[in-house]
C-alpha positions in Angstrom: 49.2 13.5 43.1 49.1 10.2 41.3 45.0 9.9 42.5 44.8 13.4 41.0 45.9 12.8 38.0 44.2 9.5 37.4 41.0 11.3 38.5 41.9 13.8 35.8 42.5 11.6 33.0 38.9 9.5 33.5 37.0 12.7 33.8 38.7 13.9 30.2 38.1 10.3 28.9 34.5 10.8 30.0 34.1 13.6 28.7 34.9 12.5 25.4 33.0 9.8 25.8 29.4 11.2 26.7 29.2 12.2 22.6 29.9 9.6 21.1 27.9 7.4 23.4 24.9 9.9 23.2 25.1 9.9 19.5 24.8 5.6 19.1 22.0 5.8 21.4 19.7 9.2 19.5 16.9 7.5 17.4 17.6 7.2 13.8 15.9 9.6 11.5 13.7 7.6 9.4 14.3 8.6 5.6 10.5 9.0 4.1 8.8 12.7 5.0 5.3 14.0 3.8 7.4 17.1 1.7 6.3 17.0 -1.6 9.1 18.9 -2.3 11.1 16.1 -2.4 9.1 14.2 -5.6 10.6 14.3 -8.7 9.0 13.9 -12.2 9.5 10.8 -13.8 8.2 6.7 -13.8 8.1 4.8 -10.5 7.2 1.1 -10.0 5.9 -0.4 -7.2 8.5 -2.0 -4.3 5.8 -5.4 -4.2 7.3 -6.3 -1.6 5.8 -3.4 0.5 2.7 -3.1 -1.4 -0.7 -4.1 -0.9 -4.4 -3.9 -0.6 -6.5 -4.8 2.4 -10.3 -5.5 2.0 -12.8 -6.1 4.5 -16.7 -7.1 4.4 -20.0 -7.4 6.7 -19.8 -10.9 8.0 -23.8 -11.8 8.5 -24.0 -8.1 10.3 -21.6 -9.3 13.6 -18.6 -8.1 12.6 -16.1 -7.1 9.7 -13.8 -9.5 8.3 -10.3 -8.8 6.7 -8.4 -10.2 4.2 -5.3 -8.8 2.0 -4.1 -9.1 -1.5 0.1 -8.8 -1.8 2.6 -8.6 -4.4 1.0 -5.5 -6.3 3.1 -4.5 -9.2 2.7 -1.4 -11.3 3.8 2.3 -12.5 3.1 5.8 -11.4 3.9 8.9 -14.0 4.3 12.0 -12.4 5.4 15.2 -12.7 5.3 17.2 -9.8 4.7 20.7 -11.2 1.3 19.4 -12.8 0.6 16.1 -10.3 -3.1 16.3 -11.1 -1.7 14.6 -14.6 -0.5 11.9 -12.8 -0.7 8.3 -14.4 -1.6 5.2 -12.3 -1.3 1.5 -14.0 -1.2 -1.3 -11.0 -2.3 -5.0 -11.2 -3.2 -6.9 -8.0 -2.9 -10.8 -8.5 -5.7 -12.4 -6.8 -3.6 -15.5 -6.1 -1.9 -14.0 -3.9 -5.2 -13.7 -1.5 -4.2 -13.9 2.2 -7.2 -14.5 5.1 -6.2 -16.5 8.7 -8.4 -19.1 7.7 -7.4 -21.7 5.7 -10.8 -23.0 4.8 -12.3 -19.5 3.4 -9.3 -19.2 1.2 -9.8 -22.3 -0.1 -13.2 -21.9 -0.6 -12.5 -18.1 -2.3 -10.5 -20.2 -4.5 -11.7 -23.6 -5.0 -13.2 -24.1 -8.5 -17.5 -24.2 -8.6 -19.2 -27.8 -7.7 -20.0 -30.4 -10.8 -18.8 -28.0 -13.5 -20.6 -24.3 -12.3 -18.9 -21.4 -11.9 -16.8 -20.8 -9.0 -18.5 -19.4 -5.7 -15.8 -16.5 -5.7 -12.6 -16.2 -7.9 -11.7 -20.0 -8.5 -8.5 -21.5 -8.4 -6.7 -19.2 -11.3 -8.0 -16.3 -11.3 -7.1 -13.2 -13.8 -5.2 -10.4 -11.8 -7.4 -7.0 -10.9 -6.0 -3.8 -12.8 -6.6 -0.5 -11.9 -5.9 1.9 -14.7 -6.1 5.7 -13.5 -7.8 8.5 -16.1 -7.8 11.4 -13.8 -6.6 12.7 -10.9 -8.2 15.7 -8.8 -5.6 17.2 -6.4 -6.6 18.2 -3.1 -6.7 22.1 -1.4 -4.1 20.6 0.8 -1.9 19.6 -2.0 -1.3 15.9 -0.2 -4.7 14.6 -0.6 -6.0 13.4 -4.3 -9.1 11.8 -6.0 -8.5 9.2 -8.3 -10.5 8.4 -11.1 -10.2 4.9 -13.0 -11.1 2.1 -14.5 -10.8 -1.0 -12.2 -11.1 -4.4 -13.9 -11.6 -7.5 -11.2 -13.1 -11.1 -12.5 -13.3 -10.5 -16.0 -15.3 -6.8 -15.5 -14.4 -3.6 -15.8 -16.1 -0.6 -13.9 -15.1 2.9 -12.7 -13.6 3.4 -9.4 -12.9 6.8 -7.4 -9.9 6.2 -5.2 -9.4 8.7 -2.0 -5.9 8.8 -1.8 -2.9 10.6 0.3 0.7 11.2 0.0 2.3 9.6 2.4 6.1 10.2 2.5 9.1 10.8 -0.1 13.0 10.5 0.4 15.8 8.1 -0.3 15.5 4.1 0.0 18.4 3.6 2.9 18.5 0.0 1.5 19.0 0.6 -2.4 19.4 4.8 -2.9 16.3 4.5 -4.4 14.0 7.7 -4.5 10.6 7.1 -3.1 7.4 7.8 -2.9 4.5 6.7 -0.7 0.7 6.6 -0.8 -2.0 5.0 0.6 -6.2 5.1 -0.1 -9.5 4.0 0.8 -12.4 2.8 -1.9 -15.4 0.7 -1.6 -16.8 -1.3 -4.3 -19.5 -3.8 -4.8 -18.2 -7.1 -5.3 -21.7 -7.9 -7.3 -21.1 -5.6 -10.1 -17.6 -7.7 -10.8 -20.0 -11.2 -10.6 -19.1 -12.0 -7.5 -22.3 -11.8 -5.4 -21.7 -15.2 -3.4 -24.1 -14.8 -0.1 -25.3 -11.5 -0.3 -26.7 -10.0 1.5 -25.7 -12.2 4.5 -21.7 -11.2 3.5 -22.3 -7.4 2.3 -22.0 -6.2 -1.2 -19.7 -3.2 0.1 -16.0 -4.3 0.0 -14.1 -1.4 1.2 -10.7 -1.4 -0.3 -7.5 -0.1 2.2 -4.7 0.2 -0.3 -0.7 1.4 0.6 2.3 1.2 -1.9 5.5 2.6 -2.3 6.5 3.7 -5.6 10.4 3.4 -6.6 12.1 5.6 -9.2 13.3 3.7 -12.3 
């Protein structure tokens, strides 16, 4: 009887067990969705933190090299009954230029030989600013063409970003709303006066660009 009743007792223990145990072990549900019904209108800034912009050109025609710029800072306007009046306004320091090899970032930053002007940016360079002036939503209401004005080493020339949404919903961190995009562009680094080694290092810089926008 006493076996029985031990045996009892461990099964109803189990039992309750099995729940809670199944429950600590399901995935977590992670908190950003592509629902643009969860945008709403207001001013965002950039999370810098988690925001950046990825470049990569034709090395000599044997393969594509990478680099990234960080710390991207910035606002986004939006309203999300009328989101093709959306307002972008980001600045991408150029300091903050990361590559794996130490030599090509110092030589994209070192200042020019005997007095000349640097080979790329030099050693203190002016942040890049990209100023949106229109935006041209997509059929599939998550998809968007941005127009703007993208200044980079002193010039200023338009730029059409192809960008999507990427996800909204709470920070888990901070409460924050959020919003997340990310876009493709290709510019030629010539028109913005850098034209070191081209065409041996192509003209064609394509631009892979992801930030997440935090409601103020």
């Amino acid at each position: 009887m006493r076996i029985a009743h031990s045996l009892a007792v461990f099964t109803l223990i189990g039992a309750a067990t099995v729940p809670a145990l199944a429950l600590q072990e399901a995935p977590a549900q992670r908190p950003g969705v592509v629902d643009t019904s969860r945008v709403s209108g207001g001013t965002y800034q950039t999370d810098p933190s988690h925001s950046l912009v990825a470049w990569s050109v034709d090395h000599f025609g044997f393969n594509d090299y990478y680099g990234l710029f960080g710390d991207v800072e910035g606002t986004l306007e939006i309203d999300p009954e009328n989101p093709g009046d959306a307002k972008v306004d980001v600045t991408i320091p150029v300091t903050s230029l990361a590559v794996v090899s130490e030599g090509l970032k110092d030589h994209l930053l070192r200042p020019g030989k005997d007095g000349a002007d640097p080979d790329f940016f030099g050693p203190e360079p002016d942040a890049a600013r990209f100023v949106s002036t229109a935006v041209d939503m997509g059929d599939d209401g998550t998809s968007a063409s941005i127009t703007g004005n993208l200044t980079l080493n002193g010039v200023t020339s338009p730029v059409t970003i192809d960008a999507r949404f990427t996800g909204a919903g709470t920070n888990p961190m901070n409460k924050a709303e959020m919003i997340g995009f990310e876009g493709t562009t290709t510019i030629q680094r010539s028109k913005f006066g850098v034209d070191y080694a081209v065409p041996m290092v192509s003209d064609d810089v394509k631009l892979m660009i992801t930030v997440a926008f935090e409601k103020q």
